[in-house]
N, C-alpha and C positions, 0 to 999 in steps of 0.2 A: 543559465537563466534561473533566478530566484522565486522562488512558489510559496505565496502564504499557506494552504493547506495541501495536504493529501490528497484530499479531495480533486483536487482540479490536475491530477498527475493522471496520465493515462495507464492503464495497465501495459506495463511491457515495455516501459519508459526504464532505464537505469537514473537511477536517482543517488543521491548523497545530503547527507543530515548531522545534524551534532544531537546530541540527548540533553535535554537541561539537567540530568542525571549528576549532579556533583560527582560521584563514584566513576561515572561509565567520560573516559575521556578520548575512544573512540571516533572518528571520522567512519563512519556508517555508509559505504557502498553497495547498491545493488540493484537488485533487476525488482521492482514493485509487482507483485503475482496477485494482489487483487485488493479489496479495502471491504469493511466488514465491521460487523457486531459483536459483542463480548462470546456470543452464541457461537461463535463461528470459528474463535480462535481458541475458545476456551480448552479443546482436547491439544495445542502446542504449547502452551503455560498458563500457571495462574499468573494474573499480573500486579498482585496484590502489594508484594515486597516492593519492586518495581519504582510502583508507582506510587508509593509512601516515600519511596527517594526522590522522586522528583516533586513532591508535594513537601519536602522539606527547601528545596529551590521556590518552588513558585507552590503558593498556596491554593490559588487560584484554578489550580487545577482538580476536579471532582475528586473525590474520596470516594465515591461510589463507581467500582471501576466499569459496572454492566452499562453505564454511559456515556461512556468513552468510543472515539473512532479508530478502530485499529488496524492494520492493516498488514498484509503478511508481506519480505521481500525473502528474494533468494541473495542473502549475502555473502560478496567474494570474499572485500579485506585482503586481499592475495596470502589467500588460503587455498592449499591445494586441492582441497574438497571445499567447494559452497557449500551455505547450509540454508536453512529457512530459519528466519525471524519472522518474531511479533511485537509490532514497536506501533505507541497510538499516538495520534497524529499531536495529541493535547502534549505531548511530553520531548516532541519537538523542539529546539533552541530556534527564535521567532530569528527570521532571518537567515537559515542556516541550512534552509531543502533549499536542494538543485537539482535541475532536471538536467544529467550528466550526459544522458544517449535519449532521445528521443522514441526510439525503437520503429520496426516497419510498420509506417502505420499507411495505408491506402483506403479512400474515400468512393465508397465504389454506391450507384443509384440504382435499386432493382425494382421495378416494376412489379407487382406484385397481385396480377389478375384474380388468382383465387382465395385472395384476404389472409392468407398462410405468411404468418411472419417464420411464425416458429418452425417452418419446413424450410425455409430458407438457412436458418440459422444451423438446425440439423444439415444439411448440402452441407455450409460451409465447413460447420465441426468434422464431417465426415473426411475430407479433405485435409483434416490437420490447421485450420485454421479458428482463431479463435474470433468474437464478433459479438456485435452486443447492436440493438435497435436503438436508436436516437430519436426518430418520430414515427 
C-alpha cells in the first residue's frame, strides 16, 4: 500500500522508501520506531550533508534542516545486524513509501473512571507493550 507521508504510517508498521537522494540508490526497508523533530534525532546524525543532496534533486525541499519531519527506522536491507536510521519524511521519492508489514496493532476501549490516562498507558508499558491515546 502506497502512503504520501510518514506521518499517516503507524509506529511498528515495516515500511520500504526510495531517497530522492541521487547518491543513495538503496531500496530502504524497515521497521518505523517513531517520527520526530530535528531535536530528537539530532544525537543519531547531522543531516545537513544529507539533505543538501537531496536538495540538489528537488529544491523544494527546506534548507533549513530543524524543519524537517524525520523519523527513526530500524533498517534490515538483509543485513545480518539492523541498524537504526534517520531518514526525513521531505527526502522521500513521492510515490515510493510502502507500508510492507502492517505490524500488531489491536484496538482495544478502556473506560477510564478515574480521568487517569497516563496510568493506563504506564499498565500498558509495564507489560512490554507500547500505546499512545487517540482521544
Amino acid at each position: 500500500m502506497t502512503i504520501s507521508s510518514i506521518k499517516d504510517v503507524d509506529e511498528g508498521a515495516m515500511i520500504s522508501f526510495r531517497s530522492k537522494n541521487a547518491n543513495d540508490t538503496n531500496l530502504w526497508v524497515g521497521t518505523l520506531e517513531s517520527v520526530g523533530t530535528y531535536r530528537s534525532i539530532r544525537a543519531y546524525m547531522n543531516p545537513a550533508s544529507y539533505n543538501e543532496a537531496v536538495r540538489q534533486v528537488d529544491a523544494t525541499v527546506s534548507s533549513d534542516v530543524t524543519t524537517l519531519t524525520y523519523f527513526l527506522i530500524t533498517v534490515d536491507n538483509d543485513a545480518t545486524e539492523p541498524t537504526m536510521q534517520v531518514f526525513a519524511d521531505e527526502w522521500i521519492e513521492a510515490g515510493s513509501l510502502t507500508v510492507v508489514n502492517p505490524g500488531n496493532k489491536v484496538t482495544i476501549v478502556v473506560d477510564d473512571p478515574n480521568n487517569n490516562p497516563q496510568a493506563i498507558l504506564s499498565l500498558l508499558a509495564s507489560g512490554g507493550y507500547a500505546s499512545k491515546i487517540t482521544s
